[in-house]
N, C-alpha and C positions, 0 to 999 in steps of 0.2 A: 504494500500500500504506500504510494507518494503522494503525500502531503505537498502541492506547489500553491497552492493559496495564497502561501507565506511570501511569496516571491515578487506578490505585485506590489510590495512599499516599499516606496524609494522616500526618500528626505527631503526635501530642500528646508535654506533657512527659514521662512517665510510659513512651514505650515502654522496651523493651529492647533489648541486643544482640543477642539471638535473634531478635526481631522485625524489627528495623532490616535484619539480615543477608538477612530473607527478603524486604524492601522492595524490598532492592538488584539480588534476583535473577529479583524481579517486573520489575521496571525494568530494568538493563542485561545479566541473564541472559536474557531474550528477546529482546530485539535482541541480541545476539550470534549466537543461534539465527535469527532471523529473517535476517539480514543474510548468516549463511553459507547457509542455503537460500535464498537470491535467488541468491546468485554459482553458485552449485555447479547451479542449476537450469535452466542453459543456455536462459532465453527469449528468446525472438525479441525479444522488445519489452522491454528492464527499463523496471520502474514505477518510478514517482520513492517513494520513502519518506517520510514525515511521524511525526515522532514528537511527540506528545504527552502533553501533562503538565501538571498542576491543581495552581498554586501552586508551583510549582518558582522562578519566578522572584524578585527583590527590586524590583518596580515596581507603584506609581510613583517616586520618589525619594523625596519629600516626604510618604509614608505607605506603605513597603514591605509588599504581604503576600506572606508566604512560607510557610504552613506544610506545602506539600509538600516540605519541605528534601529528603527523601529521594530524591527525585528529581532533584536538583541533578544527581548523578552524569551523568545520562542527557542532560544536555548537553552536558557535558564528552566524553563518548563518542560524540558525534553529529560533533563537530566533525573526530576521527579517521574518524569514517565517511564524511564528504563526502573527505578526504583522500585514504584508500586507495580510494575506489569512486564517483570523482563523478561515476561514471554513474548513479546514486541519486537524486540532488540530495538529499540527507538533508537533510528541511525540519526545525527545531524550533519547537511551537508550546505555549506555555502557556496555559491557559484560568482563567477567572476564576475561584478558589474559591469568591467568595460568590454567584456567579449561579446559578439555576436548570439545572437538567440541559437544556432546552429552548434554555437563552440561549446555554449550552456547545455546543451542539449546530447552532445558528446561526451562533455565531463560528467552528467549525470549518468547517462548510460552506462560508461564504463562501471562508474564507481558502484552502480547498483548491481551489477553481474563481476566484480572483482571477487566477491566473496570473503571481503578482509574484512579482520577483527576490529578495527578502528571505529569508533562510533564520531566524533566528531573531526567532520573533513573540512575542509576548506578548498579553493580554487581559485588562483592569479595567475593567468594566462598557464605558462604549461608547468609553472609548480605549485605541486602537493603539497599542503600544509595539513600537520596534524597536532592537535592537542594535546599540550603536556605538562601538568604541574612540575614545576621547579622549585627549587631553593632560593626563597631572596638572601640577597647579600648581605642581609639586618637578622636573616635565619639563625635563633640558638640551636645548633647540633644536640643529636643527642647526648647525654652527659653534660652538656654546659647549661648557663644558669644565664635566667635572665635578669639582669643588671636594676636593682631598683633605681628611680631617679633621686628618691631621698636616701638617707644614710641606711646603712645597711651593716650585717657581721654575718659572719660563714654558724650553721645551725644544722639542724635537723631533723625533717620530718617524723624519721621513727632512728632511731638508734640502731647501728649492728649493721649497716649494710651503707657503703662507700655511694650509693647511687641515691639514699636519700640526704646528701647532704643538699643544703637551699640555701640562698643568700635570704636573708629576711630585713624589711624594715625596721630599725632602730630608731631611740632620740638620742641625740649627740648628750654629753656631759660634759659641761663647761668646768674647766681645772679650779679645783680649790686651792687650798694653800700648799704651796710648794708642788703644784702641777704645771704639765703644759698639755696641752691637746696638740696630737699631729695629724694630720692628712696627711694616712699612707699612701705612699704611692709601693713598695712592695714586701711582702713578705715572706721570710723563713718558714720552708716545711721541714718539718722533724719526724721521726719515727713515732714522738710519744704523741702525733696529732694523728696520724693513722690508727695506732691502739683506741684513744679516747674515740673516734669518730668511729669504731666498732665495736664500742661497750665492752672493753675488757680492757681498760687500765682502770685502776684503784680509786676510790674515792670517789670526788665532784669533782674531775679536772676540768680546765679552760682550753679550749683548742686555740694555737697560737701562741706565740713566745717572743722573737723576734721581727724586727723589721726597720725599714725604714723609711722616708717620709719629710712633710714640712711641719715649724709649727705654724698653728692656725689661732691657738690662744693661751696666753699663760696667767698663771694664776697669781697671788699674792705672795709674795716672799720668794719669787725665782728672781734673780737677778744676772744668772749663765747663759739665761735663754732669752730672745726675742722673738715676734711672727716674724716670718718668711725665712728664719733659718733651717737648714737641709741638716736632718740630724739620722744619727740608729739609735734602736731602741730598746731594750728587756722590754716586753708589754706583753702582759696575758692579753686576749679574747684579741690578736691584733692582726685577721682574717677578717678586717672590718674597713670601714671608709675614712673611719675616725677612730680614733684610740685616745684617752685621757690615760695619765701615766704619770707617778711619781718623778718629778724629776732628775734625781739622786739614778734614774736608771738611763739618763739618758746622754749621750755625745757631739757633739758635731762631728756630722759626714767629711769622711777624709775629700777632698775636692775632687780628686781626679779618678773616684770611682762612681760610676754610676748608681743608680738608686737600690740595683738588681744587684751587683754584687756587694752592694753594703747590708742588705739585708741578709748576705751569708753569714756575718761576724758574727753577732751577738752569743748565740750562746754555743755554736760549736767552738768559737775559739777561747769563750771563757770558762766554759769547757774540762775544753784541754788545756786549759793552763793555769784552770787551778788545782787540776788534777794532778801535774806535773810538774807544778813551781811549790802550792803551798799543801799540797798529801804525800806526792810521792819526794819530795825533794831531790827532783833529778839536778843532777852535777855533771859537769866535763867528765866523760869517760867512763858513763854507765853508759850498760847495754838494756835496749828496752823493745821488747815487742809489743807491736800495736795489732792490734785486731781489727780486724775492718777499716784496714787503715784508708780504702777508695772512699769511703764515705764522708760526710762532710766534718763531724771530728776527726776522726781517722786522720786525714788527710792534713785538718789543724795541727792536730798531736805531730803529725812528720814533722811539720815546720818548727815547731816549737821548742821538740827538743833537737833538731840539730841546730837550732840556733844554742841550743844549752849545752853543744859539744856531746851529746850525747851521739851511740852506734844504735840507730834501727832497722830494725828486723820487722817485719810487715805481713799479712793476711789479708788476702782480697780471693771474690771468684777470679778463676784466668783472663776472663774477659776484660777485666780492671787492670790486670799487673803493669802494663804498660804505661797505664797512670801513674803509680806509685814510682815507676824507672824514671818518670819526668821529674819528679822530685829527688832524685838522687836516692834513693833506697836499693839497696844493693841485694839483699839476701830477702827475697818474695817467697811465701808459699801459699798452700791453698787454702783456705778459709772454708772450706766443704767439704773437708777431711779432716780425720785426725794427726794424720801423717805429719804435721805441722814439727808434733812435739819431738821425734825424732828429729827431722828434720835440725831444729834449733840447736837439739843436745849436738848433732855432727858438725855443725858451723862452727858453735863454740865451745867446741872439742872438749864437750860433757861438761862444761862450768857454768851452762843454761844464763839466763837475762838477772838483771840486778830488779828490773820493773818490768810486769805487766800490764799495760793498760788494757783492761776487756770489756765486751759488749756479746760474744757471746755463750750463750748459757745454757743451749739444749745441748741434751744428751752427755757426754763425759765430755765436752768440750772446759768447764769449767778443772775437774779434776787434770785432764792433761794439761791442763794452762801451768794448773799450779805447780804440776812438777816438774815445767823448765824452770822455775825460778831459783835461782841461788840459796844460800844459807842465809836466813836474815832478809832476804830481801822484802820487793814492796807487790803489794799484789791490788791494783785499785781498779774498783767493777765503778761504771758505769751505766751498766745496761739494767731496764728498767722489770724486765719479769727471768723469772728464774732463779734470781739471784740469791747464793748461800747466806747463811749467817755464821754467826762468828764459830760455836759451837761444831757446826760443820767443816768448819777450816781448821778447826783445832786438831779434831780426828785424823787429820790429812796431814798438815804443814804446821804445827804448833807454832814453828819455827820463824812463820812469814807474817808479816804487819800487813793487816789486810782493811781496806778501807771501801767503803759505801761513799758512793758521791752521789747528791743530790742536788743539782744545780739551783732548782727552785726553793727549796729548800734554806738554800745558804743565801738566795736572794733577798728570802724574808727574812733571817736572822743576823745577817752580814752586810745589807745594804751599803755602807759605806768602803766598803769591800771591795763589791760587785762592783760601786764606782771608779776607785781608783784602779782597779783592774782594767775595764772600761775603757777610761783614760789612757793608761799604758799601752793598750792593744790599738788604739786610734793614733798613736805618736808611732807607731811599730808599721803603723801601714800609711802613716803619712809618707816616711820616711824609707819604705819601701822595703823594709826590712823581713816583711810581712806578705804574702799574695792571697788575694780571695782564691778560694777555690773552682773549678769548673762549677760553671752553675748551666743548668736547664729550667728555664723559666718556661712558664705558663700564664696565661694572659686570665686575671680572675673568673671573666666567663668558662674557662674551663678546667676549674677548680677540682673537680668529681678526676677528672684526667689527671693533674698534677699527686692526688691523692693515689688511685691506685699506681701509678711511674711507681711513686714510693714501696708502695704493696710488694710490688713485685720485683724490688730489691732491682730496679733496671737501672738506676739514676750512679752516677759517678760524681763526687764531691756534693754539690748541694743543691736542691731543689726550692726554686725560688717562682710565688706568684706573684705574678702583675700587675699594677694597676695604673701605670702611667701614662698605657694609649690611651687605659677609659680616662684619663685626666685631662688628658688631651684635647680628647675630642670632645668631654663634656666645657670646656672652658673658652674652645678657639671658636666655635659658632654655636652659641646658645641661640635656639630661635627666640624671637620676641615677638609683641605686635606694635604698631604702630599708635601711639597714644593720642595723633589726632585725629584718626578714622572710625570709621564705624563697622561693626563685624555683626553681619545677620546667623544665626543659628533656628533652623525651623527647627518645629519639636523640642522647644527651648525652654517650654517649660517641664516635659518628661525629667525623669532622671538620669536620662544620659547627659541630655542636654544642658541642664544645669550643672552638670557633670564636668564638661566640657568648660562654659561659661565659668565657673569657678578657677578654671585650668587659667583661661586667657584672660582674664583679671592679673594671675599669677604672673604671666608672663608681659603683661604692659596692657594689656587691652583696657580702653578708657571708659569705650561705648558701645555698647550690646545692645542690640534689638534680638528679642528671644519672639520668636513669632508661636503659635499655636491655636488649634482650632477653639480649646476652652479659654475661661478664664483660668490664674493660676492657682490655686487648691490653697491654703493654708503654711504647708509643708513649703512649697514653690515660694507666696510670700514672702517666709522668714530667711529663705538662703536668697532672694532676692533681695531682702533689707541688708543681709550680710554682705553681699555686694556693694551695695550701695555706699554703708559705711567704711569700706576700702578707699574709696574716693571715687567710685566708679559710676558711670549714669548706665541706667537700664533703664530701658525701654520696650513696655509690654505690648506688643501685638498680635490683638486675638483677630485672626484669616487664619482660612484654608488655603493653605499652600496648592490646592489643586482648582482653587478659582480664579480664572482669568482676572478677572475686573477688582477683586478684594488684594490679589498681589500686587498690581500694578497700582493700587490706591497706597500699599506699603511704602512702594517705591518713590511715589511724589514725594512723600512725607521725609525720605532719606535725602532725597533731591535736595529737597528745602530747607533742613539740617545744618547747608554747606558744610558737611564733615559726610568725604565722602567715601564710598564701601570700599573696605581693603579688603575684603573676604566674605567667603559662605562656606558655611558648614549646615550639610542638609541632612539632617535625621531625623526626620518624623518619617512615619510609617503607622500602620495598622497590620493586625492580623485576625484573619478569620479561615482557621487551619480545617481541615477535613479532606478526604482521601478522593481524588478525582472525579474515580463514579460517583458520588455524593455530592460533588461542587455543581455550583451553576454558574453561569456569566457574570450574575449581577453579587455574589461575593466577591469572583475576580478582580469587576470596576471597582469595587471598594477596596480592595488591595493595594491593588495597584495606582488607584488615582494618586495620592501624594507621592508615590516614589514616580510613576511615569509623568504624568503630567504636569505634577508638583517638579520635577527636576528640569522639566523642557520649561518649564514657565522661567525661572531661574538664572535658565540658560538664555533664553531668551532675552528678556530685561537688563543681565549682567554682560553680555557679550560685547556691548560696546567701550563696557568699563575696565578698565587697568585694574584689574582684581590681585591680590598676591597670592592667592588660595581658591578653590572652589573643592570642595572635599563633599563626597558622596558616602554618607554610609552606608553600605552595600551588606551581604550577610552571607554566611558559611553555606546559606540554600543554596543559592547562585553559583557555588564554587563544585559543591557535592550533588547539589540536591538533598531534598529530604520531605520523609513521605509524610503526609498530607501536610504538604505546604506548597503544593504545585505552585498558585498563586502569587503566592512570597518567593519562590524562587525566580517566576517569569517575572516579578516587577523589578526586582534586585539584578536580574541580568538585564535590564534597561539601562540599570544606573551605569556596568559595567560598560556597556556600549558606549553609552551618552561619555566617560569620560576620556575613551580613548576618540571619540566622535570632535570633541572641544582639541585636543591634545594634536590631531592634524589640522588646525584652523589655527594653530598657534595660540591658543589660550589655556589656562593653567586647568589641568582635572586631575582628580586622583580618586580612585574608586577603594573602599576599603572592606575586603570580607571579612566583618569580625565575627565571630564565635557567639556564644553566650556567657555575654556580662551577668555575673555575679551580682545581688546587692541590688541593681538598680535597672529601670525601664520595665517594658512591658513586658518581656517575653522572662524576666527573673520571674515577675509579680505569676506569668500562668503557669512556673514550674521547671521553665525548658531547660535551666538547668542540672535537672535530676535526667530529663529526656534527652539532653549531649551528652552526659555521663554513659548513660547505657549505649548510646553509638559510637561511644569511645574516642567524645573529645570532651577534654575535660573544660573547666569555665574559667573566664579570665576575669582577673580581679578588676576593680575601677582604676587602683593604679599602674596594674598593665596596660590598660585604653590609654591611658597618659605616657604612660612611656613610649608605648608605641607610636600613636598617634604627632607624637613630639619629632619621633626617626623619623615616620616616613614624611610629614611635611615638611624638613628640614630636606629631603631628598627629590628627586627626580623620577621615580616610579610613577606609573599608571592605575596599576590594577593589582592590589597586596591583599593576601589574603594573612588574618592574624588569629588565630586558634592552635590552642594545644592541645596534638592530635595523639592519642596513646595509641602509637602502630602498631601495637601487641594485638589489638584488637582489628587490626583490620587487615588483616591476611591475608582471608578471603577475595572480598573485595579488591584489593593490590596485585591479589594474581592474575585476577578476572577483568580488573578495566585498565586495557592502554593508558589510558589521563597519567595512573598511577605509576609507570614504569618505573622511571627515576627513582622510585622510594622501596622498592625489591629490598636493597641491602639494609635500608632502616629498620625494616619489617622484623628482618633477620638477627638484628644486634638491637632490640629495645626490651629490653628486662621489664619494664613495667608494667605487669596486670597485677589491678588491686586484690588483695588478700583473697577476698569472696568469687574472682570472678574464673578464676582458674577451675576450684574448686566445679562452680554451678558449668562449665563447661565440660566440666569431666563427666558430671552427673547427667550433660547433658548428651551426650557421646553415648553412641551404642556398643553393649559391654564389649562387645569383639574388639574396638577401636580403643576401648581407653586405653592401654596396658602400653600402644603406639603412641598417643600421644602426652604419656606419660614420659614415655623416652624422649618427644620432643621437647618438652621443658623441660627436663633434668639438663640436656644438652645443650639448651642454650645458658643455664644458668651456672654450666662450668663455662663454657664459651665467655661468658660476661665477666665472672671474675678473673680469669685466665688471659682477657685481653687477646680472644681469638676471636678474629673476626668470620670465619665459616664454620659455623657450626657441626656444619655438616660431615668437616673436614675431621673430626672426632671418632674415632675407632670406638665400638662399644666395647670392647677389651680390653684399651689400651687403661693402663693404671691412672690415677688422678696425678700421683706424684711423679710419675715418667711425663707426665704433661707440663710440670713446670709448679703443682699445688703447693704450697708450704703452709706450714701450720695458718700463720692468717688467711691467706684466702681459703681453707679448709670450715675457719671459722666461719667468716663469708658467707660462703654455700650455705652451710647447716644457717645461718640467721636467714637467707631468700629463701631455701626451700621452708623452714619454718614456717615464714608471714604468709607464703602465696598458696600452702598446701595445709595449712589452717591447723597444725601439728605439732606438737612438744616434738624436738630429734632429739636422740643422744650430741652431745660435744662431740663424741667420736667419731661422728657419723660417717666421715670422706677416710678415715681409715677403716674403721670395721667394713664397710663396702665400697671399696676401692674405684670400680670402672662403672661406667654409668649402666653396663649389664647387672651388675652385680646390686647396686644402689635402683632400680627400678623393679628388680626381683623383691628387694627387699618393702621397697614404696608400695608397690603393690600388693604385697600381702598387707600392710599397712591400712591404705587406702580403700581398695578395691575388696576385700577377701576378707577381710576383719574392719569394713564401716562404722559399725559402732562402739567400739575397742577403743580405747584412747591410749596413749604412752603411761600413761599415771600409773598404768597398770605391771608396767616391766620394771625392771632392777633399779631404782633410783642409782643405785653408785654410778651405773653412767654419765646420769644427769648433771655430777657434780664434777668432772676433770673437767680443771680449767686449763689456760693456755700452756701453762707453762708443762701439766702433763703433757697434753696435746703436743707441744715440742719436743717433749722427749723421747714419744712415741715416733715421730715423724725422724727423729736420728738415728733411730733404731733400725728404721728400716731404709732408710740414705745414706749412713753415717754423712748428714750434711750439717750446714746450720739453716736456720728458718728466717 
């Protein structure tokens, strides 16, 4: 069945809304008709559907013709139509406007007897164009975070797993006495924030330690520090935007290192040198082995004692040694073996080290330490799980002075300490005497990244994140608005709108005209008095943005102002949802009047004006479709038209598919956010509308679509529609289905099948900690730890498979069933075979080995370290 109806509206500037109205009903009033006598006509055979349309589309990129905008709609409504009925195959195909009726007539044909899978086509002379969502360049990847535009610190959704960490909104704290506040621009990753960020270090730790950064404010009684000085820092929770901070911990930045290798210092090299100057009292002409010397103490400790004359001896994986040769370390071994200690006794022909500095602690790696060390000597642990007590080393080495370092620790009780150390170590690298170590930075949107490098022991000297582009670039083009214009927002009195309105006050806006069909409700009032006393003029206008003669009555009034429009922002809309079959035309016209007609009226009126903005709220229907909303889909792919339609005329448009706002407007008030949840996008807060909305006007885009799409859930979908190609490999590496929804997927699977796609998620969720991008690529045999597992990402696993498989696991779990064969045999008797069975019921002792069992077990059967 072909659909060419569509094909008779063409544009010019000059229509009307009367006409336009009749375009709309040429176009998606017959498919509507048409599509419910397919369903309702009970045949044997349904036809596939093709709809067509002449210049609907914006292609090619690099010279868009469009001018059957009005027909945008009828893709938008197509995409609903493949939804509720894809037994249709609802094709979309657009035909060349400038080709001959004959050439139109040819590229239909073909395309209809091609038999390809592509549902929306396109035609400009003799190339093929096909639809494809992409990546914008403003896109958070998966793993990365998006960036709040107020202050913010690194957090946690749920504890225990690397992929819920989040940046969260904070309030700054202004320094009291003897503070300063700095604007980090980056900070130190350590081992003990990886532990903390998987619920298994000790205590109430602070994630974050180090960093470095501007000040921004000081408090009463500093007189070392001024604003705009470049300082490092000691600072707990300082994975943030802002950090308040005893001054006593803080430096001026040596000059001629950047901000990324200053935040290497702080605490690995105080470290190592208080480890090493005032516990272990190294001297010219001790020998000392370091362990883990690649790492970013490790690598301190090299420098420190050979500036102290001391002979080092060094432990790294092989893949590291070559590091350590750059520093002059002469006698390397393996840090993954115990071989080490042999080794040390044959170097120093059986008289073993005066110091050991260690970190690690599985398996006998502590007992072989301690018995290279000499008669007397120093034996100082660092490392923060596993580690002996005194009692323990007694039985061993009575012999040897053995010391616990706690960095944080001696921070709080030594303060002045830590300063004049501090001190010492910034004259040391002023001077040159001193080198940061290799660093690998990460930019803070992808913070989850920078964390598991760490995980996974890949990282050489120190791991350092970023926040100086975001510095950058929040500071060198802040957008503003114009403070002697006037900025219309229809739908301005909803909650988006005033949403919005409250943003562009924010940012300089003087004078708002908020248009809407009612008056404004109470609630509207009072954040419109709130405006006001900003210093701001609002001005209420109640019109229907889809009446000719009530919007052009707006526009005299703006005329007449003399303050004239520097923008629109068009977000009013209605909805009146229901599933095709059950729609009628005269729901549609009420759909779609403010978004179609309300946006051409707009267009209309404004097109002569130097506007800086014209922004279309457009919606996630449009982009996806979505079923019973044909209606809102085909009015929302108008708006999509209408702004790449302005955009070859040389006037400003930008079309935006947003998702479902959280909190505020219509479609929160009827639910749709519980109804994007289950289609597996999730909803975007009021201050992500702001942040986003802030990027792309600040940018050159046309047509952005902003929703957070949980691609776990749409698999299906992804494999089945072209649109979606580009997102294959997303599909494949996004860990996140919420707790409950794996589960009801299982249950929903027929029983033949669960047990298969039981192994598909086990599979991907060693894939995700393992930092293996093919999951597929995964041997059901092959071992966890011949994969690369180490006790933390062992922990890892067991905390995802816990949350998404609704399960108490054993701690042991990736050990006692080793390969994802063996771990799905096991889930499945679990799961499958004993339903209502809980864990509560098996041996607690499992329950309770903590990590540092779990390390010991994991050397036992590597002899590695973890």
């Amino acid at each position: 069945m072909v659909q060419c109806w569509t094909t008779e509206a063409g544009v010019g500037q000059a229509i009307n809304s009367e006409e336009l109205g009749s375009l709309s009903k040429l176009g998606c009033g017959t498919t509507l008709s048409l599509v419910q006598a397919l369903v309702k006509g009970g045949l044997s055979t349904v036809p596939r559907l093709w709809l067509v349309t002449n210049g609907a589309q914006a292609v090619p990129d690099n010279h868009p013709v469009i001018p059957g905008v009005a027909q945008s709609s009828v893709w938008g409504m197509g995409k609903v139509i493949s939804l509720e009925h894809p037994d249709l195959k609802c094709t979309r195909i657009d035909l060349d406007p400038e080709e001959t009726y004959e050439g139109q007539a040819d590229a239909l044909f073909n395309e209809i007897w091609s038999e390809d899978s592509e549902d929306q086509v396109a035609w400009r002379g003799d190339g093929r164009y096909v639809a494809r969502l992409v990546g914008s360049r403003h896109r958070q990847p998966v793993a990365q975070q998006l960036v709040p535009s107020q202050p913010f610190k690194l957090g946690s959704s749920q504890k225990g797993s690397l992929d819920n960490l989040i940046l969260e909104p904070v309030t700054r704290r202004s320094p009291g006495a003897g503070e300063v506040e700095i604007r980090v621009k980056a900070t130190g990753l350590n081992f003990r924030d990886v532990l903390i960020a998987l619920n298994i270090y000790p205590g109430e730790p602070v994630i974050g330690g180090d960093c470095a950064g501007e000040v921004v404010a000081v408090g009463p009684q500093v007189r070392d520090f001024q604003v705009g000085d470049l300082v490092i820092a000691l600072a707990p929770d300082c994975f943030s935007q802002y950090v308040t901070v005893d001054a006593t911990y803080v430096v001026i930045k040596p000059e001629h290192l950047s901000f990324e290798e200053a935040a290497s210092i702080p605490i690995n090299f105080l470290t190592a040198y208080y480890a090493l100057h005032y516990v272990a009292k190294i001297k010219s002409g001790d020998r000392i082995l370091i362990h883990a010397g690649a790492g970013g103490t490790g690598m301190a400790a090299v420098q420190i004692a050979q500036r102290a004359g001391a002979e080092v001896l060094g432990t790294a994986s092989p893949p590291k040694w070559e590091a350590l040769r750059n520093l002059g370390v002469k006698h390397i071994m393996n840090s993954r073996t115990y071989e080490f200690a042999d080794q040390v006794m044959e170097i120093t022909q059986g008289q073993g080290v005066d110091i050991v500095l260690n970190s690690l602690t599985s398996g006998e790696f502590i007992s072989k330490s301690m018995s290279v060390v000499t008669q007397s000597g120093r034996f100082v642990e660092i490392a923060k799980r596993g580690v002996w007590d005194s009692s323990q080393v007694a039985a061993v080495r009575p012999d040897v002075s053995y010391f616990v370092v706690d960095l944080v620790k001696e921070s709080q009780e030594q303060p002045e300490l830590i300063n004049s150390m501090l001190q010492g170590l910034k004259e040391k690298f002023d001077t040159s005497l001193l080198q940061p170590p290799p660093i690998k930075v990460f930019p803070i949107e992808e913070i989850i990244d920078a964390f598991r490098y760490m995980q996974q022991a890949k990282h050489i000297g120190k791991i350092v994140v970023s926040q100086t582009q975001l510095a950058d670039g929040k500071t060198q083009k802040p957008l503003s608005f114009r403070s002697g214009a006037s900025y219309l927002i229809t739908g301005g009195m909803g909650g988006l709108g005033l949403l919005v309105a409250n943003w562009m006050v924010s940012k300089g806006a003087k004078h708002l005209i908020l248009l809407g069909r009612r008056s404004p409700d109470d609630a509207a009032i009072q954040k419109i008095t709130e405006l006001e006393m900003t210093g701001a003029s609002v001005v209420v206008e109640k019109a229907d943005v889809s009446d000719w003669e009530s919007l052009r009555g707006v526009w005299q009034r703006i005329e007449e102002s003399n303050r004239p429009l520097g923008g629109v922002i068009h977000s009013a809309g209605m909805l009146s949802d229901g599933v095709l079959q059950n729609q009628s035309w005269s729901s549609f016209e009420r759909v779609m009047a403010p978004k179609v007609q309300g946006a051409w009226h707009l267009h209309q009126l404004s097109q002569n004006q130097s506007l800086d903005f014209f922004v279309l709220f457009s919606s996630a229907a449009s982009l996806f479709g979505s079923p019973g909303q044909g209606n809102h889909s085909a009015a929302n792919g108008f708006l999509d038209g209408l702004a790449h339609y302005r955009r070859t005329m040389g006037l400003p448009g930008l079309s935006i598919h947003w998702g479902t706002v959280s909190q505020v407007g219509e479609a929160a008030e009827r639910g749709a956010d519980v109804r994007a949840v289950k289609q597996g996008m999730d909803v975007i807060s009021p201050a992500q509308v702001l942040e986003s909305l802030e990027l792309l006007m600040s940018g050159s885009d046309v047509e952005v679509g902003v929703l957070p799409i949980e691609w776990s859930l749409w698999q299906e979908r992804v494999a089945q529609w072209p649109f979606l190609v580009d997102w294959q490999e997303t599909v494949k590496t996004t860990s996140k289905t919420s707790n409950s929804e794996f589960i009801l997927k299982l249950e929903q699977t027929p029983p033949t099948r669960r047990k298969s796609l039981l192994e598909e998620h086990i599979r991907l969720q060693v894939a995700l900690v393992l930092g293996i991008s093919n999951p597929e690529s995964i041997s059901l045999e092959t071992g966890f730890f011949d994969l690369g597992m180490d006790s933390l990402t062992s922990v890892e696993l067991r905390n995802k498979l816990q949350a998404s498989l609704e399960r108490s696991l054993p701690s042991s779990l990736a050990f006692n069933y080793s390969t994802i064969n063996k771990l799905v045999d096991y889930l499945a008797k679990e799961l499958l075979v004993e339903k209502d069975r809980t864990l509560d019921d098996v041996d607690n002792s499992e329950e309770v080995i903590e990590i540092e069992d779990i390390a010991k077990r994991l050397a036992k059967q590597l002899g590695t370290e973890n």
